[in-house]
N, C-alpha and C positions, 0 to 999 in steps of 0.2 A: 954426698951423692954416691950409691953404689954401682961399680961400672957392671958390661954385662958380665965379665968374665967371673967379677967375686958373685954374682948373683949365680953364676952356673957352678961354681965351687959351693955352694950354699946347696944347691936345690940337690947336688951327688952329695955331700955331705949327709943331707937327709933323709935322700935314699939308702944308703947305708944305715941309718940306725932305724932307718923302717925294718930294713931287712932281716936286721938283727932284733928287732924285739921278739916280744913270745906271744903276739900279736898272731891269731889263726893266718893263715894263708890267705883265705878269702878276706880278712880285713885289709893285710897286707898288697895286695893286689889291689883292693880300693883305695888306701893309702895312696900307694905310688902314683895313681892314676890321677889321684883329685892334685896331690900337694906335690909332685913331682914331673909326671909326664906332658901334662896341660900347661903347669907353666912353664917347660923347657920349650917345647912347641909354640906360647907363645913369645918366646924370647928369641924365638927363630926364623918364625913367619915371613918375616922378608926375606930370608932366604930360599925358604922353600918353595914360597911363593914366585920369585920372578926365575924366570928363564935364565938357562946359565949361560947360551948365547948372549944377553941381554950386558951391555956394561964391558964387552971385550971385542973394541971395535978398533 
């Protein structure tokens, strides 16, 4: 079972060798978008989502 943290070591690891390929810009920007930014966001969604007051009572 992968916990979130090696899942978010994974998804920057990715991003880096997006970054670095010879991949146009505009592919690269799709890249990060489909296979990096979407799923960090949703690996985070509960956070972003609830109130930061919410759980510090």
């Amino acid at each position: 079972m992968t916990t979130k943290l090696e899942l978010e070591e994974y998804l920057y690891r990715r991003a880096i060798d997006i970054i670095e390929s010879t991949d146009t810009d505009f592919d690269k920007e799709n890249l990060l978008f489909e296979e990096v930014w979407i799923p960090l966001a949703e690996l985070y969604k509960d956070k972003t989502i609830t109130p930061k007051s919410e759980g510090k009572e």
